[in-house]
N, C-alpha and C positions, 0 to 999 in steps of 0.2 A: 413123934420121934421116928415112927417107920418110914413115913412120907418123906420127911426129908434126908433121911438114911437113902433113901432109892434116888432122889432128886443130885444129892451130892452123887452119887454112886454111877448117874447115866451122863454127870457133866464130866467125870473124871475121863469118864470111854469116848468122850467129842475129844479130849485133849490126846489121847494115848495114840501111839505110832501103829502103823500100820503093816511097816513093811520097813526092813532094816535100811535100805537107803533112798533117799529120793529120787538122788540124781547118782549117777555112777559112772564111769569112764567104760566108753565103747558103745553108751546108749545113745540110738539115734530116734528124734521125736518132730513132731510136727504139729505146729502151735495155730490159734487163730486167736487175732485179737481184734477189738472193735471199741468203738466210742468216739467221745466227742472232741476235738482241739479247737482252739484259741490260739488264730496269728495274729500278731501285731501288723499294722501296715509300716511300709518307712513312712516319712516324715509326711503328713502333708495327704497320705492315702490311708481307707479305710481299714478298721480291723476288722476279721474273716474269721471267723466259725464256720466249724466243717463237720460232715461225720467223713470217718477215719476206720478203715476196714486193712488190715494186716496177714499175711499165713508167711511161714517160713519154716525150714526144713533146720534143723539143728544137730550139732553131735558133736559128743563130749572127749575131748581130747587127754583129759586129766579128771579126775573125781570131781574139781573147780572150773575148769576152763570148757567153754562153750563159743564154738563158731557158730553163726547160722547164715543161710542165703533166703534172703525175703523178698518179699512181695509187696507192695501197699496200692490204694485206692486213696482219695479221697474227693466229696464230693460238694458242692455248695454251690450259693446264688449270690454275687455281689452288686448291689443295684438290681436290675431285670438282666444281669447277664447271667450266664451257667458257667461255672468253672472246675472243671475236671483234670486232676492234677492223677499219673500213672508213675507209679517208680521199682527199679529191681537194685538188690544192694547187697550188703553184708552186715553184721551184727555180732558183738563182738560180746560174751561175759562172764563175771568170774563171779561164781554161787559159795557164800559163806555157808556154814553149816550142812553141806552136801548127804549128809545121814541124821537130818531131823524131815520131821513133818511141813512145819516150817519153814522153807529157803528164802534167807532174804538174797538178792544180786545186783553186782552196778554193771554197766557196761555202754558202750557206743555205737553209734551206728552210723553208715553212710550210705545212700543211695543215690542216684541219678534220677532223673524225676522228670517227667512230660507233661507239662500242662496246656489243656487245650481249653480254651473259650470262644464264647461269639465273638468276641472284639479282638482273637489275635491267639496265638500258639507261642510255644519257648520250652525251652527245656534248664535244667542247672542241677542245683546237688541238694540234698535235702540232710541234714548232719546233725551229731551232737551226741551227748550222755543222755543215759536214760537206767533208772534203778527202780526193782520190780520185788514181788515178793512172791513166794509160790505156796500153796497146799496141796498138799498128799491126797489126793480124794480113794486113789488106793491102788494096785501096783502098777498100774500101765496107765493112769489118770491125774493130771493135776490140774487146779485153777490158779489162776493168779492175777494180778494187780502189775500194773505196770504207767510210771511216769515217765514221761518223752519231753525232754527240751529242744526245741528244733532250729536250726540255725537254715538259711536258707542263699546259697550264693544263684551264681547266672541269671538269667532270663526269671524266674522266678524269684530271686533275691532282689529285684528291681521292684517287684507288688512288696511282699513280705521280707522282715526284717527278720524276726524271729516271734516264739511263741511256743505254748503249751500243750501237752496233751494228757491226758489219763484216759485208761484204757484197760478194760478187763478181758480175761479170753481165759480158753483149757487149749492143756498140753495134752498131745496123745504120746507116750514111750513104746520103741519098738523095743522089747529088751532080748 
């Protein structure tokens, strides 16, 4: 009975808040995130698997609303070629529950994107939703979870049609 009197009692403190709000209007934070995506080719060209490396600088305009300006990387090999694709952008989201532990969020993104290989160079837009969820790891720390649909126009939209990402990272808050 005592055992799991203590067992319930230390799952209750995993679940319990830490700090009255998550996220808050005026805080500015700075994120990294990383992992794997999955582009589809257009018609006729291969699909591409990448790792997928992110940082961007964020601040909350409203308790919910979230600008950020980012950064991305991403890196892979198609056939024996190397393809290295560079982009800066914007990132746009709006955080449900903004005073839980918990944040879930949807939001979009657009970047401009450089991609260079052995077989040729190009640039275009790299675009689309993407909805993410955060933890409170505790006042000036979170982790989170984040899903990317990627739409891909220009020079780059000519290899890749579109495709997936998931992606985990921590938030740093300056509050």
């Amino acid at each position: 009975m005592k055992r799991g009197l203590v067992v319930l009692s230390v799952v209750g403190l995993v679940f319990a808040g830490v700090a009255t709000a998550s996220v808050q209007q005026g805080d500015t934070e700075l994120d990294f995130l990383g992992g794997w995506m999955s582009q589809n080719g257009e018609t006729g060209g291969a699909d591409i698997d990448a790792l997928f490396v992110s940082a961007a600088l964020g601040y909350f305009f409203t308790d919910n609303i979230q600008g950020q300006v980012a950064a991305m990387g991403a890196w892979t090999e198609v056939g024996n070629t190397d393809v290295d694709a560079y982009g800066i952008g914007v990132r746009g989201k709006y955080h449900f529950m903004p005073t839980n532990q918990w944040v879930p969020y949807v939001g979009g993104q657009l970047m401009w994107v450089d991609v260079d290989s052995d077989g040729g160079d190009g640039d275009g837009t790299l675009w689309g939703p993407l909805v993410g969820l955060r933890y409170e790891l505790n006042a000036n720390n979170d982790f989170f979870a984040e899903y990317q649909y990627h739409m891909w126009e220009g020079d780059a939209g000519d290899a890749i049609d579109d495709g997936h990402g998931l992606f985990f990272g921590l938030v740093h808050q300056f509050k």
